[in-house]
N, C-alpha and C positions, 0 to 999 in steps of 0.2 A: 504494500500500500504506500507506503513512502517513496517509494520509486515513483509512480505516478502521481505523484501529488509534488513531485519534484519537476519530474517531467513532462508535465501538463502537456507545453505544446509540442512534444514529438508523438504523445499519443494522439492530439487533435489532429497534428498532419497524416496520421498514418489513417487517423478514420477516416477525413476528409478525401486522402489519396484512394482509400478502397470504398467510397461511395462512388468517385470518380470514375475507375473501373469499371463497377458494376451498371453504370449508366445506360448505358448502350443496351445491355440485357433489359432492364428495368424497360427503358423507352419504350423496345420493341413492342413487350409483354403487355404494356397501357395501350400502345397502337389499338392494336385489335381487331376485330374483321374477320372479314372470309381472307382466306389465300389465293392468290391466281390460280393454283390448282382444283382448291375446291370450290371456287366460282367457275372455273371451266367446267368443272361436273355439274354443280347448279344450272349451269345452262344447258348440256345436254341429255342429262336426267328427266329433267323437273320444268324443263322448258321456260326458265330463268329470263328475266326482263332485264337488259340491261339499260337503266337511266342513267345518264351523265352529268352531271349535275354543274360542269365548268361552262364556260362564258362561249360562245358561238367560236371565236376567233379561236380559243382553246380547242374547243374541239374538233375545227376546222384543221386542225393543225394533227390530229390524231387520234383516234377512239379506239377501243372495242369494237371489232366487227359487230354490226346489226344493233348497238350501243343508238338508243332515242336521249336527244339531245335538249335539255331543260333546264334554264340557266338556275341557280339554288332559288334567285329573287322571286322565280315563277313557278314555283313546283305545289306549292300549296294551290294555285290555280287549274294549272295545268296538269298535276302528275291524276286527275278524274278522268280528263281528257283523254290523254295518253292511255292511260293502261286503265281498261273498264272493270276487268278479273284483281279484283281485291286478294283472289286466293291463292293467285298464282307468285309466286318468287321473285321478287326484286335484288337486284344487285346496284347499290347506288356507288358509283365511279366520279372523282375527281382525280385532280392532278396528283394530292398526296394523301389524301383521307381525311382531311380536318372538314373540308365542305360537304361531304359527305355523311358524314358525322351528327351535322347540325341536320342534315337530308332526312337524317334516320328520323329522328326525333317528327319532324313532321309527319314522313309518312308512317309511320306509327299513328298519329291523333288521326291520321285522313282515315284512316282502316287496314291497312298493308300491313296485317302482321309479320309477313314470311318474307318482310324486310330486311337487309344486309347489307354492310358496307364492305367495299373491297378493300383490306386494310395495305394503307402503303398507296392507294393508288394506283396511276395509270404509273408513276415511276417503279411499283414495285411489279405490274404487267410487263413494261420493258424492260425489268430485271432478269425475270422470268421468260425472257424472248419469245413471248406470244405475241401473235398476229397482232397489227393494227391497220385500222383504213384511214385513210385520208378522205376528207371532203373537196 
């Protein structure tokens, strides 16, 4: 005990060092989401909806194949429109998952329970070297 109370701040840097460390695990694990892989199944399973929830010029720039395109601003309007089957499977896609995120939460209150975020985004789809389409 006197040791640490000596050496206060090498214990602090050593914790601080190994929260440091453990970061990048921690982030992932808070991410959260579906996987590119098991969104890739959600969609040929379960016959999965993909909505994209980034800005036109975003996704003008790259999607999810067969991904319908709903800026976040609009999706409380528009995501009735879009997709009429409440029952069927949503996979909601942005650029990294945070707008996505805020997606869910909507389409949760619209009725889309079998709603889901692709965690990581379209960055973590082109990690995973699946397909994209251009507009």
């Amino acid at each position: 005990m006197p040791f640490l109370m000596h050496n206060w701040s090498l214990v602090l840097i050593a914790v601080v060092s190994g929260g440091l460390l453990m970061w990048p695990a921690i982030a992932k694990g808070a991410r959260g989401g579906l996987s590119p892989n098991g969104a890739v199944q959600l969609i040929n399973r379960e016959k999965a909806v993909v909505v994209d929830v980034c800005e036109s010029e975003e996704f003008a720039a790259g999607h999810v194949a067969g991904a319908r395109n709903i800026p976040l601003n609009q999706l409380e309007q528009r995501l009735p429109e879009v997709v009429k089957n409440k029952t069927v499977p949503l996979v909601l896609v942005c650029q990294t998952g945070g707008r996505a995120q805020r997606a869910l939460g909507i389409a949760k209150t619209l009725g889309y329970d079998k709603a889901v975020v692709l965690g990581g985004g379209m960055s973590a789809w082109k990690e995973a070297n699946l397909p994209l389409e251009k507009a």
